[in-house]
C-alpha positions in Angstrom: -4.9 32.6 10.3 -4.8 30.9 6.8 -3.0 27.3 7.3 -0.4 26.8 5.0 -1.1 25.1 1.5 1.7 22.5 -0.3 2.3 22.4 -4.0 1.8 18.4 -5.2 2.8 16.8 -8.2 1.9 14.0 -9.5 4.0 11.3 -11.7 2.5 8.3 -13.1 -0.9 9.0 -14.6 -2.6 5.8 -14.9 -3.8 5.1 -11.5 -2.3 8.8 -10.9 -5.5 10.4 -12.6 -7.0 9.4 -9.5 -4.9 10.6 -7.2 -4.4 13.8 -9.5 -8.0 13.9 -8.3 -7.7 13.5 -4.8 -4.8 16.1 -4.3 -6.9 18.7 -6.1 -9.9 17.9 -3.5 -7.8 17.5 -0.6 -7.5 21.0 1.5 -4.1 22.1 1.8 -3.1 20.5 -1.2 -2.3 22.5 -4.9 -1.9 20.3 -7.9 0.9 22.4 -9.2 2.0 19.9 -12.2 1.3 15.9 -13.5 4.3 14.1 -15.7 3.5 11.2 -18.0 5.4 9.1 -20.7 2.5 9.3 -22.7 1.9 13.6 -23.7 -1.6 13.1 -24.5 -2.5 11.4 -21.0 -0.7 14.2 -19.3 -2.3 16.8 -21.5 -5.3 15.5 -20.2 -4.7 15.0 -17.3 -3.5 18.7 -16.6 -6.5 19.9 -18.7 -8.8 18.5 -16.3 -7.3 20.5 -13.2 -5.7 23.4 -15.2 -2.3 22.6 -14.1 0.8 22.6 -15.8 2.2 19.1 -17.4 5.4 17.2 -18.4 7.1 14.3 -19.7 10.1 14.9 -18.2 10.4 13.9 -14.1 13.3 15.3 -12.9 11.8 19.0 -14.4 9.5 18.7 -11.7 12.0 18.2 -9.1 13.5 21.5 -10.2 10.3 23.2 -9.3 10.4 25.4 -6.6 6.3 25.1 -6.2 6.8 21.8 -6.1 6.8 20.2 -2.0 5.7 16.9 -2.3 6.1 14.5 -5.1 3.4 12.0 -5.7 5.0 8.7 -7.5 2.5 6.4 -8.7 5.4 4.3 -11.9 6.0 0.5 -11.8 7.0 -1.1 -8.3 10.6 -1.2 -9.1 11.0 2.6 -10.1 9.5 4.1 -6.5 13.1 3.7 -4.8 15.0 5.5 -7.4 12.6 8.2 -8.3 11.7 8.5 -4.0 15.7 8.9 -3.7 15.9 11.6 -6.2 13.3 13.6 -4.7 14.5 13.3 -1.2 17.9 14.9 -2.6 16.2 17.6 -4.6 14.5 18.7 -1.1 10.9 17.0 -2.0 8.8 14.9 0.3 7.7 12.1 -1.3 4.2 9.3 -1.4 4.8 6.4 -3.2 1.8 4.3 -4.4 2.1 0.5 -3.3 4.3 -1.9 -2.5 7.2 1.0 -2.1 9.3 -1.2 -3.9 9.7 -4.8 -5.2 13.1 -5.5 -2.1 13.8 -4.5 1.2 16.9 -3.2 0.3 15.6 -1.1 -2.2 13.0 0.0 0.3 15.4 0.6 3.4 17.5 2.6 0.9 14.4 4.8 0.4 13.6 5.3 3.7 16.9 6.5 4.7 17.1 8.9 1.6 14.5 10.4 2.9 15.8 10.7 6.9 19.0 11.9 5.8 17.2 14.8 3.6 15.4 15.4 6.2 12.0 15.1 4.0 9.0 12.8 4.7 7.9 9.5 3.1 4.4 8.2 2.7 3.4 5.0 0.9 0.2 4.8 -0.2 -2.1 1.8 1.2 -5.6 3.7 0.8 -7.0 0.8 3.3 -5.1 2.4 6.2 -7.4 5.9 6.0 -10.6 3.3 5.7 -13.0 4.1 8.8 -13.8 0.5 8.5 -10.6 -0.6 9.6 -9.9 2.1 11.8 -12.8 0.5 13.6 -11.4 -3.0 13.3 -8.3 -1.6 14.7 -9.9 0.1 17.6 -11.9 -3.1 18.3 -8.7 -4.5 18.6 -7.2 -2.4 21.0 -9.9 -3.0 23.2 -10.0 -6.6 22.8 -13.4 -6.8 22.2 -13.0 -9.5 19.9 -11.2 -12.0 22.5 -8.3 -13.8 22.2 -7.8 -13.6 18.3 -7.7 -17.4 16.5 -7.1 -16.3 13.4 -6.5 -13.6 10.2 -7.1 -13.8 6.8 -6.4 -11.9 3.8 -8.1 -13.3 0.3 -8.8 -11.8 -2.7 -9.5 -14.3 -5.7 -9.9 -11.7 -9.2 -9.3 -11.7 -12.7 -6.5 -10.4 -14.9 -6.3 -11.2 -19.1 -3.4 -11.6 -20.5 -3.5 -8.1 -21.7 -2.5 -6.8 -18.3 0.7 -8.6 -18.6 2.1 -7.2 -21.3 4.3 -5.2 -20.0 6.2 -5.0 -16.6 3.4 -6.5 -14.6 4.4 -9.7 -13.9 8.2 -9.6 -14.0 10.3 -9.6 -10.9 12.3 -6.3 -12.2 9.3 -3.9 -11.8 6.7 -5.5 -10.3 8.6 -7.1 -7.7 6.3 -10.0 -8.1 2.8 -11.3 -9.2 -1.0 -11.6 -7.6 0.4 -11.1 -4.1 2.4 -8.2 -4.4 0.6 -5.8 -6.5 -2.6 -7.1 -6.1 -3.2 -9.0 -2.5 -1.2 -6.5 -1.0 -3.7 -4.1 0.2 -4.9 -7.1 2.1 -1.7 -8.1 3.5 -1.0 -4.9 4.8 -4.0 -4.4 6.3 -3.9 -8.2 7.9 -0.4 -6.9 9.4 -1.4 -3.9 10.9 -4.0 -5.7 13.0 -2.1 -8.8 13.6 1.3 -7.6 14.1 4.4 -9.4 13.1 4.9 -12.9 12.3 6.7 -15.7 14.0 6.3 -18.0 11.3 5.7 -18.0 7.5 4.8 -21.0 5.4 4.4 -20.0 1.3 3.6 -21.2 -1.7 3.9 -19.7 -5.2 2.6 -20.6 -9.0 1.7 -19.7 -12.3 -2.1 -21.5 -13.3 -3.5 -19.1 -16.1 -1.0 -17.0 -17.2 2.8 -17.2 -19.0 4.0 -14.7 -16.3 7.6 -15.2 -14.5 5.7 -14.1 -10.8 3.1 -16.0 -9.5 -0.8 -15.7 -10.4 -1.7 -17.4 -7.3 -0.2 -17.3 -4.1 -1.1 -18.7 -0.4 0.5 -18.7 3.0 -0.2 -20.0 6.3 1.1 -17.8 9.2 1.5 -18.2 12.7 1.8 -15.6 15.4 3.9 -15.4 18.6 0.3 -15.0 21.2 -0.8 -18.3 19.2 -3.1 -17.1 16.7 -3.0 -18.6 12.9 -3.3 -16.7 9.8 -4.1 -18.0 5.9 -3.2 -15.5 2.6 -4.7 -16.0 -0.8 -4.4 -14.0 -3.8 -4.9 -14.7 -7.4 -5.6 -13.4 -10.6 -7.1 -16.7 -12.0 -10.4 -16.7 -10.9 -13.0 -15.7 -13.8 -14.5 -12.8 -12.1 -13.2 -9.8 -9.6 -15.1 -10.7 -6.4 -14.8 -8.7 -3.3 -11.7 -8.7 -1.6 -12.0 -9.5 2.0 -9.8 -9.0 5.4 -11.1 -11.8 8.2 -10.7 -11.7 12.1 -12.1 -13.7 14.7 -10.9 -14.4 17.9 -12.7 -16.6 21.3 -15.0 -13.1 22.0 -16.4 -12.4 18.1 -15.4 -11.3 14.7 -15.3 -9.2 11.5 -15.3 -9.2 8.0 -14.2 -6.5 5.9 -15.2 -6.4 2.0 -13.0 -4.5 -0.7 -11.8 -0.9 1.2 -14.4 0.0 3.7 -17.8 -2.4 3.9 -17.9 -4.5 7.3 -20.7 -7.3 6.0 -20.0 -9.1 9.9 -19.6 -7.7 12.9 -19.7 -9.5 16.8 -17.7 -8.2 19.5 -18.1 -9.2 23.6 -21.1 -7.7 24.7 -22.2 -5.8 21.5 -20.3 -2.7 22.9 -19.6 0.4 20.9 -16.6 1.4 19.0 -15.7 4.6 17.3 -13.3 5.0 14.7 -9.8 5.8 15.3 -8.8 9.3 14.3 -6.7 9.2 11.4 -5.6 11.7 8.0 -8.5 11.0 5.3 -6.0 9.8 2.5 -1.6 9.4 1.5 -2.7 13.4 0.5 -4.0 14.1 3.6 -1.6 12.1 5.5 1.5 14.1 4.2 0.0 17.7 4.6 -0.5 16.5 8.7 2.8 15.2 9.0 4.2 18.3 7.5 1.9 21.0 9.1 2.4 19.4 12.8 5.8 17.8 12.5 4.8 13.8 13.3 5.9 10.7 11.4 2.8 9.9 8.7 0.5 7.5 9.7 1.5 5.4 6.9 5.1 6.2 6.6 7.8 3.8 5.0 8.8 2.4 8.0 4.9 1.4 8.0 4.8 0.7 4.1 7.8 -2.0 4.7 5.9 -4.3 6.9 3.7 -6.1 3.8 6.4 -5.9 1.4 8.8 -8.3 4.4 6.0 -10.5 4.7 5.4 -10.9 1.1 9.2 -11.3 0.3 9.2 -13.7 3.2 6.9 -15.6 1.6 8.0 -15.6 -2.0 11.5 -17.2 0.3 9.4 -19.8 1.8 7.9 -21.0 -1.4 10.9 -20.2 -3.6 13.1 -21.6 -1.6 11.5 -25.0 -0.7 11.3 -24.1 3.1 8.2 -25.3 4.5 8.1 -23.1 7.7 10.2 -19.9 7.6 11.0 -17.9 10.5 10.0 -14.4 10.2 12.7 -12.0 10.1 10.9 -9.3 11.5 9.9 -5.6 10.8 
């Protein structure tokens, strides 16, 4: 019996060529339609996949070959445009952070519960087999009692890159930590867990930004363990970004999305992969074909963005050690 397929369309086509790219590869999925501001980047982009294009959003929402809406526009438009397609019927993925507040991204995620539709925020290092690994590790405690977690990525951004709503607390909800560290930070969360306390500090070194273009944290976790954040767009070249865990058994290190460059765990034992959905594409068309919460729903996507806004209080707000509100 043929599984059924869902209709996908895409919004946002700068980093949304990609994903235009990964929906048309991903079985189950149709790229029915892309929408950009700019004609000829949607022209092309629909060109490339023989779909149809548009600049206007909410034309898609009308669609009835449309199922799932794939938003991939500045931070602070996911929580309107996610709200709008949960009324017009249309699960949604938003591209990362989900939004630049929590009470923009609360709001999203109850759109979507009371529309009944599903919600999956796109952190591409959660489908990693890397850290499905890490994560498995974990679970087994083949690592020990963990010491500590870090999240660092140290690249470079001109000037160029801020002209425009990167940068501004509006739509990008903030600077080097939220749009870019924040792979990282999610990552560092879903292995760590929640944090007790947060210690943060913000600045701008290199750039004439209102956000930050470097921003650090020291963390520390309820079983005792410490974790260190660092993210910048100062440093002069874009070197690997790396996740860190060691506890009293071993350790890892995780490079960019998927390449372990250390691994030690007690007694050099043998760990498979979690199972887990291949990508945000893949992850909606399980949730939707077996009825489960995605793997990386908003409830999921939240998690960074709380720690990130928890630091940006810390270090805004001259508190040296902030209590963690929770998840």
């Amino acid at each position: 019996m043929k599984e059924t397929s869902f209709g996908f369309a895409v919004v946002g086509l700068g980093m949304g060529a990609a994903r235009a790219r990964e929906v048309a590869a991903t079985p189950g999925a149709r790229l029915v339609a892309v929408a950009d501001i700019d004609p000829q980047r949607a022209e092309a982009v629909a060109a490339e996949h023989g779909c149809e294009w548009t600049m206007d959003y909410h034309a898609l929402l009308e669609r009835k070959d449309v199922d799932v809406v794939y938003i991939l526009t500045p931070n602070g438009l996911h929580g309107q445009m996610v709200a709008e397609a949960a009324r017009a019927g249309k699960h949604a993925i938003t591209t990362k952070p989900m939004e630049t507040t929590l009470e923009k991204a609360d709001a999203m995620i109850a759109a979507c519960q009371k529309a009944g539709v599903r919600l999956v925020v796109d952190f591409e290092m959660r489908y990693s087999p890397a850290v499905n690994k890490i994560r498995a590790a974990l679970q087994r405690e083949l690592f020990g009692r963990l010491i500590l977690g870090e999240a660092r990525l140290k690249w470079w951004r001109d000037d160029s890159y801020y002209q425009g709503w990167h940068g501004t607390w509006e739509l990008d909800g903030g600077g080097s930590l939220m749009t870019q560290t924040i792979h990282q930070i999610d990552v560092l969360c879903w292995l760590m867990g929640p944090p007790q306390t947060v210690c943060g500090r913000i600045g701008v070194y290199g750039h004439q930004i209102e956000t930050e273009d470097m921003g650090m944290a020291m963390i520390h976790y309820a079983d005792g363990a410490e974790g260190l954040i660092l993210g910048t767009t100062t440093f002069p070249e874009e070197l690997p970004a790396r996740v860190e865990i060691h506890g009293t058994q071993g350790g890892v290190i995780l490079e960019d999305v998927n390449h372990i460059v250390f691994w030690k765990t007690a007694g050099h034992a043998e760990v498979e992969e979690l199972p887990h959905p291949a990508s945000a594409t893949d992850d909606m068309i399980k949730s939707l074909r077996h009825d489960t919460e995605p793997f990386c729903s908003g409830r999921e996507g939240r998690k960074s963005l709380a720690l990130v806004r928890a630091i940006y209080d810390s270090a805004l707000n001259g508190q040296k050690t902030l209590t963690f509100a929770g998840w």
